[in-house]
N, C-alpha and C positions, 0 to 999 in steps of 0.2 A: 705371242705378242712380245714385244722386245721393247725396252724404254729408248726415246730417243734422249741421246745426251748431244745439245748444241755444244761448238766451243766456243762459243760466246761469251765474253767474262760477264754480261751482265747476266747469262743462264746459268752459272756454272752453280748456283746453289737451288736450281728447277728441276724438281725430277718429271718428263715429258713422255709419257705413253698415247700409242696412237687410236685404244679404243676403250671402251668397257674393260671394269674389271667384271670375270665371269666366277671366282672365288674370293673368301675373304681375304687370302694372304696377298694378292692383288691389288687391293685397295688402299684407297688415302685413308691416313688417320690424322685427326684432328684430338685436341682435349687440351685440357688445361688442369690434369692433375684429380679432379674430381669427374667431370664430365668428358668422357669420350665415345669419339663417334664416327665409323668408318664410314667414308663414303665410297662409292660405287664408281659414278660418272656416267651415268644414263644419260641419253639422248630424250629429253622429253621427258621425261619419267624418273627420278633421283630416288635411290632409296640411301636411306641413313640407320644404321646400325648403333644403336644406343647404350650406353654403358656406365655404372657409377662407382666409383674406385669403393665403397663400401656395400657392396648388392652381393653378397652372400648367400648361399646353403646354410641352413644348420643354426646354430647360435651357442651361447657361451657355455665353455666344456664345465665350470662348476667346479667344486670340492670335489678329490677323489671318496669314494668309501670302500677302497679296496683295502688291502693291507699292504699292497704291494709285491715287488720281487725280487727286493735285496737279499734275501734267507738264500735266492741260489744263486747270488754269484761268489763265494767262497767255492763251491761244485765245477763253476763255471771256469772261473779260473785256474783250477786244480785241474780241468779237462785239457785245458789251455797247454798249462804247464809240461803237462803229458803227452804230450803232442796227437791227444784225441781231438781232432779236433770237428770228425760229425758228432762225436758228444758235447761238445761246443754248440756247435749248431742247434742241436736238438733244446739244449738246456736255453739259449737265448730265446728260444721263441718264447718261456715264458715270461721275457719282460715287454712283448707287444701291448700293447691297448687292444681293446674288441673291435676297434674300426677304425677310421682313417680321418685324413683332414677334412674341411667340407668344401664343395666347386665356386670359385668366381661365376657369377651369374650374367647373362645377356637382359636387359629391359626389355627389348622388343625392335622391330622397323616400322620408321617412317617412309612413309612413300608419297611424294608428291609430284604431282602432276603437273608442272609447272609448264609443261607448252600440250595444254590439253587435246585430246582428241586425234593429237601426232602417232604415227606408229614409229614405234623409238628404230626401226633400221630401215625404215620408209627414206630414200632422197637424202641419205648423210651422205655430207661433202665435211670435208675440211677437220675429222673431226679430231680433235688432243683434249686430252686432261692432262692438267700438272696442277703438280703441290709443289706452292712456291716456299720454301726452307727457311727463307728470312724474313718470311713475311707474315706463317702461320697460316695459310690461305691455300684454299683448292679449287680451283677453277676447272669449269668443262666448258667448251666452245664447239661450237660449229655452227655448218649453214643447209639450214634446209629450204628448197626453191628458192628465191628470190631474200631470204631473212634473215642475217646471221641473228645469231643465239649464244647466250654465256648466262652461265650460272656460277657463282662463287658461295663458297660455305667458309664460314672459321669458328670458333668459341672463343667467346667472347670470357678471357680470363676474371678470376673472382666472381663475377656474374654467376661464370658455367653456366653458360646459354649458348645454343645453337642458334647461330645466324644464315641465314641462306637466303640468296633472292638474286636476280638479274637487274642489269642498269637501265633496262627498256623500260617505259612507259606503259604499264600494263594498261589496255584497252577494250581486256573484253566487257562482259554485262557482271559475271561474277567472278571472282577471285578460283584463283586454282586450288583442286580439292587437294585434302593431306590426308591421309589414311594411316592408323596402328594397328598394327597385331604382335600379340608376345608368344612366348612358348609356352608361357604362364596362365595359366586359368583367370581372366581380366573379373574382379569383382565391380567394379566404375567402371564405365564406358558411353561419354554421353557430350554431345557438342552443343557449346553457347555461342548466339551471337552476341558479338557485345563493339563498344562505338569502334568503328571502322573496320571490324574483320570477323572472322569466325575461329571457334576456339573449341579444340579436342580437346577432352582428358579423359585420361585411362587409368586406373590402378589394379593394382593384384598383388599377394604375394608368393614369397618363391618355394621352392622346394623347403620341407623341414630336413630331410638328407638325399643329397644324392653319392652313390657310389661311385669311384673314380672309371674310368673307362676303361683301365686294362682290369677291373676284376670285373669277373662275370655271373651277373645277378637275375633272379629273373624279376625283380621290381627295383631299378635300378634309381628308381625318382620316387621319391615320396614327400606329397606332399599331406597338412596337415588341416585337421578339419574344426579344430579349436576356435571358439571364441575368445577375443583377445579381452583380459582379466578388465578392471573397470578402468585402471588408467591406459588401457589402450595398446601394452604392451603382450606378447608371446613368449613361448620357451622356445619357439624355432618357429623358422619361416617369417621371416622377417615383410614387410609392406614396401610396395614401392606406387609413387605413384610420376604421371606424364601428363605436360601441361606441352599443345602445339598449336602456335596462333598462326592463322595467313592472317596478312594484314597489307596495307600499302604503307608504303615509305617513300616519301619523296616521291608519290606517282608509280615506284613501280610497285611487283609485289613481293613480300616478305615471308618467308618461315621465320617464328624463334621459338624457342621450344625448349626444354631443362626436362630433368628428372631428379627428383627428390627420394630419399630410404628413410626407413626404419631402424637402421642401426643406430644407436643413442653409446657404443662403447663394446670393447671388448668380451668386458665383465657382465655388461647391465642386458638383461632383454631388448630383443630389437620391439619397435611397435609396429603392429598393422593395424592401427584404426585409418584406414585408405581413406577417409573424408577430408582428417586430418592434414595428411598427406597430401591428398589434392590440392584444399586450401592452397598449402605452402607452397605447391608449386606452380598452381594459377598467381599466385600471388609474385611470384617470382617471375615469371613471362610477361606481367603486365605492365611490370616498374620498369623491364627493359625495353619495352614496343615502345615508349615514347621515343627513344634516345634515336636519331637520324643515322641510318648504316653505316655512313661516313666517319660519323662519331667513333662509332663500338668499332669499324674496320681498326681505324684509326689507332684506338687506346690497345687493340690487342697488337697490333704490331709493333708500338712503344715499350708494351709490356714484354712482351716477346725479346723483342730484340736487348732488353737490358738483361736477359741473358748469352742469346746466341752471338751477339755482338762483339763478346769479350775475347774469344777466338777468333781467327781467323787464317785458313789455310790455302794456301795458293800454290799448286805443283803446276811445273811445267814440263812435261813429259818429252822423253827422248825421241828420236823419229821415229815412228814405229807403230810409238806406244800412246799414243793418244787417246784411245777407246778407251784404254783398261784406265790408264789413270785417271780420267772423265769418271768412272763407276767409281774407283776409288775417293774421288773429291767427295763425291755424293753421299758415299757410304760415312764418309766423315761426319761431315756436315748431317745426315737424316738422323744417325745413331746421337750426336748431342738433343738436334731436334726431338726425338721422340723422348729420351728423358726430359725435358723441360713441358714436353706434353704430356707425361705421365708422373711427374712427382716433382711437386711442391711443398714448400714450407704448409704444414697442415692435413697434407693429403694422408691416406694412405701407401705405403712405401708401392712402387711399379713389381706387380708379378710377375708371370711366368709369358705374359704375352701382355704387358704393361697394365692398360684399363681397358683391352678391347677383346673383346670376345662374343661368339656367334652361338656358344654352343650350352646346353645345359650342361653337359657332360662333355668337358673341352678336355683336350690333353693335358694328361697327369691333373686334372684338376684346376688347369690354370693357378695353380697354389704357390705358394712361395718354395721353392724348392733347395734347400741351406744348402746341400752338400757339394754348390757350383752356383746355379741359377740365379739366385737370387743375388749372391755376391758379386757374380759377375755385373750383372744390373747397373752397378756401380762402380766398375775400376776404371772409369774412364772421368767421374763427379769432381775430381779432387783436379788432376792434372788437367782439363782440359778448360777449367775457370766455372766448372756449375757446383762448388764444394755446399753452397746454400741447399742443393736441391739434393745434397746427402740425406736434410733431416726428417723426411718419411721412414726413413732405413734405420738412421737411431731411435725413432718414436717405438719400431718397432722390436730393435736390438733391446730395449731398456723393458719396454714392458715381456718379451722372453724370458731377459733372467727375472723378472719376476715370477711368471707361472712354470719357469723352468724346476724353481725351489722345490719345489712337492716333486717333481720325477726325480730327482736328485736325492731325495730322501728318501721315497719310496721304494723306488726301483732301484740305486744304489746303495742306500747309506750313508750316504756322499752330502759334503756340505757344497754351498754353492747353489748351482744351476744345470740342467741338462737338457741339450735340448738335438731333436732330432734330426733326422733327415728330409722331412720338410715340415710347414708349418702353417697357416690362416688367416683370417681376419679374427678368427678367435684365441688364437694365441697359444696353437696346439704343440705339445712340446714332447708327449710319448712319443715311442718305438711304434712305429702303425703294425696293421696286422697284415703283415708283406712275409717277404723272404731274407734272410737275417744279412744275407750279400748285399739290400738298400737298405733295408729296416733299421737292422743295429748299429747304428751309427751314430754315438752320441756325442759327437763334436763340434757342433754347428755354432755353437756362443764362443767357443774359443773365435773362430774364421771372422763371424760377425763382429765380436770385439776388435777386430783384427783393425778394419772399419773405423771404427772410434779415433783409436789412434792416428790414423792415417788424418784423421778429419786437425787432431791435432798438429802431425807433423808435419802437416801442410800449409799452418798458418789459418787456417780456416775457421775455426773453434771459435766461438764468440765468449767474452767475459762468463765463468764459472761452468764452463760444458765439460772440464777435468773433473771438477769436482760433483757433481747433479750427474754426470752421463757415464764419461768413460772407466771414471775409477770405479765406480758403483759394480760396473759391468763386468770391467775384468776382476774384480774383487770375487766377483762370482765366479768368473768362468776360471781363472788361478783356483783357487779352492776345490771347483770340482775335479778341476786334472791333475791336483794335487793326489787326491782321494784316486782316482785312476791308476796312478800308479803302481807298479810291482818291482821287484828285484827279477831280473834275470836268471832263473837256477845256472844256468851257466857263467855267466858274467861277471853278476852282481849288478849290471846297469840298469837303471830304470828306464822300466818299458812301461806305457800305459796298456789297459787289459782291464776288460776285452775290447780290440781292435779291428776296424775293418777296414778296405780300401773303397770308396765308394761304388756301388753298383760292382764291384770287378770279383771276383773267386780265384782260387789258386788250386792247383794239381797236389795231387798227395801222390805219393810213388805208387798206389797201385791204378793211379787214373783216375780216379775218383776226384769231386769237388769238394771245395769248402770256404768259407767266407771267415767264421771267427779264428781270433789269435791275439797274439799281443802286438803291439810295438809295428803296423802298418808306418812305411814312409811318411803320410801324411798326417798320422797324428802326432806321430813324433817329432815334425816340423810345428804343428799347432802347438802342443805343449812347452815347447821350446819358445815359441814367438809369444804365449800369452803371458808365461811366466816372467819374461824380458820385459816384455812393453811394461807390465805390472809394476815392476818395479823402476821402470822409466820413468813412468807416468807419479809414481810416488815422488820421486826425485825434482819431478818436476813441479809439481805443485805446492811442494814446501808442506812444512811443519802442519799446515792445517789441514791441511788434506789428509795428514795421516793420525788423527785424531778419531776415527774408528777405533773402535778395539781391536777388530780384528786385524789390523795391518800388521802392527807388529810382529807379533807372532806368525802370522800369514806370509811377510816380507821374510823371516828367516826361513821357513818354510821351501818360499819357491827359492833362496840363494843358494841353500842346500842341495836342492834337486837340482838346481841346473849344474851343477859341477856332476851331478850323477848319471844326467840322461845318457841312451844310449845314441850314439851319431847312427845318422843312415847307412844300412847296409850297402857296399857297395863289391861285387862279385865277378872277377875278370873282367876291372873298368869299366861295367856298365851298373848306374846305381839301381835298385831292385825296389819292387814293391808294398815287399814285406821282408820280414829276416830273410838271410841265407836259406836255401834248399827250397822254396815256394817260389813258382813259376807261374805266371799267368794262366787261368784257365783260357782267358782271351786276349791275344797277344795284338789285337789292333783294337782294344776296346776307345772306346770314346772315351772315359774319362783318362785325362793323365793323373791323376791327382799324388802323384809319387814325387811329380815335378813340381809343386807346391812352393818349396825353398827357394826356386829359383823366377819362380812369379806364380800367382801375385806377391807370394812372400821378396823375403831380402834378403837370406840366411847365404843361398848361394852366388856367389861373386867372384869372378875372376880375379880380384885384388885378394882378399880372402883362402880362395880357395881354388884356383887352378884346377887341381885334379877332379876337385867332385865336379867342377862347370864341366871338363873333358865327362864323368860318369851320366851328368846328366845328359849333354848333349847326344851321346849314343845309344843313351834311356830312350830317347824321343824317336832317335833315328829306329829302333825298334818298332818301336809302337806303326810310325809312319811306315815302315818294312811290310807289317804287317795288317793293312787295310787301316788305322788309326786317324781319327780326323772327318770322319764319314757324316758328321754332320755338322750344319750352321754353326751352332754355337762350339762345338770340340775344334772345328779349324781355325774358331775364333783366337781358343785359347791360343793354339801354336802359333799363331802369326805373333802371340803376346811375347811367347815362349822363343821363337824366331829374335825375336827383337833383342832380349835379352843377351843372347846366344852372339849379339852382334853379327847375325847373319841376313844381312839385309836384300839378297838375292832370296834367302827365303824367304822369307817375311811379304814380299813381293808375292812370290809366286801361292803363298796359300791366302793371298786378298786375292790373286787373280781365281783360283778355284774358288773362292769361297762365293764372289759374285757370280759367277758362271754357272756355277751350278748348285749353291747351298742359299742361294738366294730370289726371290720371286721377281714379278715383271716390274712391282715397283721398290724392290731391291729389301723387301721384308727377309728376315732370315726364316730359312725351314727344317725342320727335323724330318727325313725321309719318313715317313709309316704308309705301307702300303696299305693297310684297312684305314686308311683318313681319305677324304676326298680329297679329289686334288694328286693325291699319293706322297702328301707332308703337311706338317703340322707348322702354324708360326710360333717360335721363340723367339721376342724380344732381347733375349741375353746374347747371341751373338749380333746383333745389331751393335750393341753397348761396349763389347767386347772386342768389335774390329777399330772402335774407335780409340780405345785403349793402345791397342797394338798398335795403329799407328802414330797415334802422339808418341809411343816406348822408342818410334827409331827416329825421332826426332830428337827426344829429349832425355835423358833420364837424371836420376838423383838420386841413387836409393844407395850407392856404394862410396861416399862418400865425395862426391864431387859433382856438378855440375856437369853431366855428359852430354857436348852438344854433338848434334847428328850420329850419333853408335852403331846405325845398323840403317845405313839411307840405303835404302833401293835405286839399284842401277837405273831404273826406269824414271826417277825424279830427279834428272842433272841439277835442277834448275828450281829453285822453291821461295816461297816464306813461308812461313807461321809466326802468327803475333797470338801474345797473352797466354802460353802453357804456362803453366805453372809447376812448381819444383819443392822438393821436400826442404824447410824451411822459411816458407812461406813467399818464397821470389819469385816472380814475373821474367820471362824470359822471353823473348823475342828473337827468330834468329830467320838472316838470311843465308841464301847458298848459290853457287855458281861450278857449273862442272863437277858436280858434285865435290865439293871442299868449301867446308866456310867460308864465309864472302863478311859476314856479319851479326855480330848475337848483343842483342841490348839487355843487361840483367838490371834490375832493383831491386836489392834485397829486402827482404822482410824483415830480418831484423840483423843486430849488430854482429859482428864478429868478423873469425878468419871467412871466408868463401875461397872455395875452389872450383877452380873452372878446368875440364879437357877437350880435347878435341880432335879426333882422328885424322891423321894424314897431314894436320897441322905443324909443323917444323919447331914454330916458337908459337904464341902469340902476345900479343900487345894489349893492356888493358887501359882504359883513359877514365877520366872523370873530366867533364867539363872542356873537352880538348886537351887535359894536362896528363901525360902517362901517370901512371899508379908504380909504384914499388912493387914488385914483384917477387915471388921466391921461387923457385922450381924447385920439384922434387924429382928421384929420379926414374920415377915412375911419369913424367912429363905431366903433372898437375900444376896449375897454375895457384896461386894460393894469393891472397894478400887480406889486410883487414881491412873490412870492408863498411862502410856505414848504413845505417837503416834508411831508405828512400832515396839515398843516390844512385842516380843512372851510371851504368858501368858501360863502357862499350868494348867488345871484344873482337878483335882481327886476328888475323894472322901473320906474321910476322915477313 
C-alpha cells in the first residue's frame, strides 16, 4: 500500500492511503496529549485503539533500602585507570537495580459497526482514508452499491473525548453497536441505555509489572490480585476505566467515548477503585454528547491550528522530484502534528511511540528512553514555533533531578542527580539490570537539561522558568558531573569516569569487547555543555538567582573544570568515540552519539572550529561507510547531522531513504525488528527528528548568526517557510528562488546587535520600514547591525 500524495496545494498537508491499515504502524493517530487513539479505516467496521498518556505497569519506585554501590566505584575507576577494562564491566554491574522500568500500557479496542451487517470488502469502490494535518481529523470514505459512506474521527482537545460518526442521516430502527475488549482482565463491563443512546463501560486494571520485551521471562506480565486499601488506592497496577456512547447528533450517528486512570502522581499510589473510575468517566462522555459534532469538529481545529498554524512550509520541487518532496512536505508537517498530538501543557511528556500503543509488552517498553529517544522527541519544539508544548519534557526533567538525588548518592557519592538510560511514568532513575554497553550510562540530566536551556535561548521561557526549572535542574545535573570527574593518569585532563558511548562497545587489542572507561566523546561534550549553560543561566538571571548556597561554590567549581576538561579525541582527522586506541566494536552502529557537539549540541562550528567540523564530518562518513543509519530514528539524526555539515545534497538524500524505506504507509517511522510483526517497530522520535533536520537546512542559529538557507537541497529550488524560530527568541521568515535567497522577514525578540548570513549571497540589504539599516560586515560575510525588539527586518540580497 503506498500513500497517495496529490499536488494540490489544498492536499499538500493530507496524508491519502488507498485502503485499510492491516498493522498499527499503518494507521492514523489522533490524541490531544492525554487521549490517543489509532484509527484503522475499516470499511463498515472501524476499530479504534485507545490510549492514555498516564496508563502505566508498575507504580511508584519508593525510598531505596539498599545501601547502595558507591563503596565500588573507587575499584571501578582504578579498573578504568588500568586499562582493565572487563574488570570495569564486571565491577559496574554492581550498580544496576534488580529490574527495569515499567511498559506504557494499551486501554483496549473499540469496534464499531457503523454500516451494520456490511461485509467490510464486500463491493468497495472508491475507497481512501486520509488524516487531514491541519485539521486534526481522519476521515474514510467510499461507496458501496449505489451509497457513498464517510466516517470522520478527531479528539476533541481538553475534553480528550473521541468523536466519530458520519454526516448521513442514520435511518435504521437501532443505532449501530460499539464493542470493547482489552488485553487487561475487564473487572466492569456492562451497557446503559440512557436518553437518546446507548452507553458502554468497561474498567480493569493493568499489569503490577510487566518485563520489557527483549528480556526473556517465563511470566513476563504480572498482574496483581490485591484489594485496593480503603481509599481506593494500590502499590501497583493501577485502574483504568472506558466510557462509549452511540448516540445521534444532528440525526446522524455518533461514537464519543474517553478513558480515564488511576495514576493520581508519580510518588503517590495509583487507584483502582474501577466504580470510581467509571463514574468519572461516564461523567465525562455525557457532558460532551450534548455539544453538536459541528461544534467540538469545530473547537478542535481552532485549537489545533493555534499550534500547527505558526509554521508553515511550502517547497516547490525541481523537475524530477516532485514525489519525494510531496513525502518530504508531509513528513514536515505530520512530525509537528503528532507532537501537538502527543504533548501538551499538563500532559505527560510524548514517549517512545508518543501516546499510542497496541501492545502490553511494546518495544523497549514504550518507555522514555534518555540516551537519544526521548530528547530527540523534541529538537524540533523550540525551532519550529510549538516551544509551549516543550513543558511535558520539563515536568518531567524537573521531577528526574529530583528522584535522580538518591541514585546520585547511593550509587555514586555524588551530589546532584543521576539519571539513567531510560526512564517512566514513575520516575525511574537507576542503572537497569541490562548490559553495562546501555545500562551504565548515567548522563541523561546533563542531555535533558540541555532542553531547559534551549527552551531559554529560544525566547520561549515564560516569567521565572530560570529560576523554578532550568537553574534547579542544571544545578543538579553540574554537581553531579562535577563529582564524575577524574584526572587523566596521563594528561592530567579531566575526564568523566565511568563513561560509556551509548548502546556502542569498543575492541580491546586482543578482540575482545568492552563498554566501561572514561571520557566517551559524548559525555565529554555533556559535561562541557551543562557546566557552560550553568553558569550562563547564572549570568543570566541576575543576583537572585544565585542566592542558593550552593551556587557559589558550585559556580567556582564547574569554571575551574572547564579550563581542565579534556577536548575530543581526534585520531588521523577522524574524531573518535572514546580516547585514542578504542575502536568501535560496531562500526555502523545506529547510535552516533560521539557527534553530539555538532547537533544537537553547539560546541562544534565551522566558525569555531574548522578542523574538528572536517573530524566530525568523516566520523559520520564512517559510521555511514559502514551500514550506519539503519534505522527510522538513526537517519533521522544524520539528516540533522547533514544539515549542519552544510551538506544539503545530503540532508536530501537520507529524507529520501528515510521515507522510502524507514518509514510506514502512513509515513510513521519504524525500527527494523525482524521478531516484531510487520518486521518493525513504530518510533515516534524519528518522526520529530526529521522535522528538525529540516527546519536545520532552512535556518539555523546556534553559531552565532542568523543562518538563512545553510544546507538547502538541490531538490527544493523554489520555497517558503513562515514562523521558524531562532535562538534569541526571533521569528524568521524566509523566501527562496533558484535556490538563493529571494527573501527573509526577521523580528527580533529582543534588543541588540543581530546578525544575519546567507550562502551564495554577494552582499545583502537589510530595511526596516522600506528605510535601509546600517550595516557592518565582517569578514567572515555576517551581516550585523542593532537591531530593535519587535521591528520587522526585511533581508535581500544585494
Amino acid at each position: 500500500m503506498t500513500p497517495q500524495h496529490e499536488s494540490r496545494h489544498e492536499s499538500r498537508h493530507v496524508i491519502t492511503c488507498d485502503r485499510p491499515a492491516t498493522r498499527f504502524a499503518d494507521s492514523f493517530l489522533l490524541g490531544d496529549g492525554r487521549l490517543g487513539v489509532t484509527v484503522a479505516g475499516g470499511a463498515g467496521s472501524e476499530t479504534f485503539d485507545l490510549n492514555a498518556d498516564t496508563l502505566w505497569s508498575g507504580g511508584p519506585v519508593g525510598p531505596r533500602t539498599d545501601g547502595g554501590a558507591a563503596h565500588v566505584l573507587p575499584a571501578l575507576r582504578d579498573a578504568v585507570a588500568a586499562g582493565d577494562h572487563h574488570r570495569a564491566d564486571e565491577l559496574a554491574l554492581q550498580l544496576h537495580a534488580p529490574g527495569y522500568t515499567e511498559s506504557y500500557q494499551p486501554v483496549g479496542r473499540l469496534t464499531w459497526q457503523h454500516e451494520p451487517g456490511a461485509d467490510p470488502d464486500a463491493d468497495v469502490q472508491g475507497y481512501v482514508r486520509e488524516l487531514d494535518l491541519a485539521r486534526a481529523t481522519a476521515r474514510t470514505r467510499y461507496r458501496r452499491g449505489d451509497a457513498d459512506h464517510e466516517l470522520e474521527a478527531f479528539v476533541v482537545p481538553g475534553d480528550s473525548v473521541l468523536v466519530a460518526g458520519s454526516p448521513r442521516p442514520w435511518t435504521g430502527a437501532d443505532l449501530p453497536p460499539v464493542a470493547f475488549t482489552s488485553p487487561h482482565p475487564l473487572l466492569v463491563q456492562r451497557v446503559e441505555q440512557v436518553a437518546g443512546g446507548t452507553l458502554l463501560l468497561a474498567a480493569g486494571r493493568v499489569p503490577a509489572l510487566v518485563v520489557p520485551n527483549y528480556v526473556p521471562d517465563d511470566d513476563p506480565v504480572r498482574y496483581a490480585r490485591d484489594e485496593p486499601a480503603p481509599d481506593g488506592t494500590v502499590p501497583r497496577g493501577g485502574g483504568f476505566a472506558v466510557a462509549a456512547l452511540v448516540h445521534l447528533s444532528a440525526g446522524a450517528a455518533r461514537l464519543t467515548s474517553t478513558v480515564v486512570t488511576g495514576f493520581r502522581g508519580w510518588r503517590e499510589r495509583p487507584s483502582a477503585d474501577v466504580e470510581t473510575l467509571v463514574r468519572r468517566a461516564r461523567e465525562q462522555v455525557l457532558a460532551t454528547a450534548g455539544a453538536p459534532t459541528a461544534e467540538l469538529r469545530g473547537r478542535t481545529e481552532t485549537e489545533h491550528r493555534r499550534f500547527f498554524d505558526r509554521v508553515d512550509l511550502d517547497l516547490q520541487p525541481a523537475a524530477g522530484r516532485e514525489q519525494d518532496v510531496a513525502v518530504t512536505q508531509r513528513v514536515f508537517d505530520l512530525g509537528r502534528y503528532l507532537l501537538i498530538a502527543s504533548s501538551r501543557p499538563g500532559t505527560q511528556a510524548a514517549n517512545l511511540q508518543g501516546i499510542w500503543n497496541v501492545d502490553v509488552r511494546p518495544g523497549w517498553s514504550s518507555n522514555y528512553t534518555t540516551n537519544i529517544n526521548l530528547t530527540m522527541n523534541y529538537w524540533a519544539a523550540e525551532s519550529t514555533g510549538l516551544g509551549d508544548l516543550h513543558a511535558p519534557l520539563f515536568d518531567l526533567t524537573r521531577d528526574l533531578a529530583e528522584a535522580g538525588e538518591e541514585t546520585a548518592r547511593l550509587d555514586y557519592g555524588a551530589r546532584g542527580a543521576a539519571v539513567h538510560h531510560n526512564t517512566d511514568v514513575w520516575r525511574f532513575t537507576r542503572a537497569v539490570a541490562g548490559r553495562p554497553f546501555w545500562s551504565n550510562w548515567p548522563s541523561a540530566l546533563p542531555w535533558l537539561a540541555a532542553h531547559t536551556f534551549d527552551h531559554v535561548d529560544f525566547g520561549s521561557a515564560p516569567e521565572g522558568f530560570v529560576e523554578e526549572v532550568a537553574l534547579p535542574v542544571h544545578r543538579r545535573a553540574a554537581a553531579f558531573a562535577l563529582d564524575l570527574l577524574v584526572p587523566d593518569p596521563g594528561t592530567g585532563a579531566l575526564l568523566p569516569s565511568p563513561s560509556t558511548s551509548p548502546e556502542n562497545s569498543f575492541l580491546l587489542p586482543d578482540g575482545s569487547q568492552a563498554a566501561v572507561t572514561s571520557g566517551s566523546t559524548m559525555d565529554r561534550e555533556l559535561v562541557r555543555e551543562v557546566l557552560t549553560h550553568y553558569l550562563t543561566l547564572l549570568d543570566r538571571a541576575g543576583p537572585a538567582a544565585g542566592q542558593d548556597p550552593q551556587d557559589p561554590p558550585l559556580a567556582r567549581e564547574a569554571r575551574a573544570a572547564l579550563d581542565r576538561l579534556a577536548p575530543p579525541a581526534v585520531v588521523d582527522g577522524v574524531l573518535q568515540e572514546w580516547g585514542p586506541g578504542l575502536a568501535s566494536a560496531e562500526p555502523g552502529h545506529r547510535h552516533v552519539s560521539h557527534l553530539y557537539g555538532l547537533f544537537p549540541g553547539t560546541s562544534t562550528t565551522t566558525r569555531r572550529d574548522p578542523a574538528l567540523v572536517e573530524a566530525s564530518r568523516r566520523a559520520l562518513g564512517e559510521r555511514l561507510g559502514h551500514g550506519g543509519g539503519h534505522t527510522g530514528w538513526s537517519r533521522s539524526w544524520v539528516v540533522c547531522l547533514a544539515a549542519r555539515l552544510g551538506d544539503g545534497d545530503g540532508a536530501e538524500e537520507h529524507l529520501r531513504v528515510l521515507a522510502a524505506d524507514l518509514m510506514s504507509d502512513s509515513l510513521l517511522d519504524l525500527h527494523p525488528h525482524g521478531d516484531w510483526p510487520g518486521g518493525a517497530i513504530f518510533q515516534i522520535d524519528g518522526n520529530f527528528g526529521a522535522v528538525a533536520g529540516i527546519a536545520e537546512t532552512l535556518l539555523q542559529s546556534h553559531d552565532g548568526a542568523l543562518d538563512l538557507l545553510p544546507a538547502l537541497p538541490p531538490g527544493w529550488p523554489g520555497g517558503s517557510v513562515r514562523g521558524l524560530r531562532a535562538r534569541g527568541g526571533h521569528g524568521v521568515d524566509v523566501t527562496w528562488a533558484d535556490s538563493t535567497l529571494h527573501r527573509a522577514r526577521v523580528v527580533p525578540g529582543c534588543a541588540g546587535e543581530l546578525r544575519v548570513r546567507a550562502p551564495g549571497a554577494a552582499g545583502l540589504v537589510i530595511t526596516a520600514d522600506d528605510v535601509p539599516v546600517p550595516v557592518r560586515v565582517d569578514p567572515g560575510g555576517d551581516h550585523a547591525w542593532t537591531a530593535r525588539e519587535g521591528t520587522e527586518y526585511v533581508v535581500r540580497p544585494r
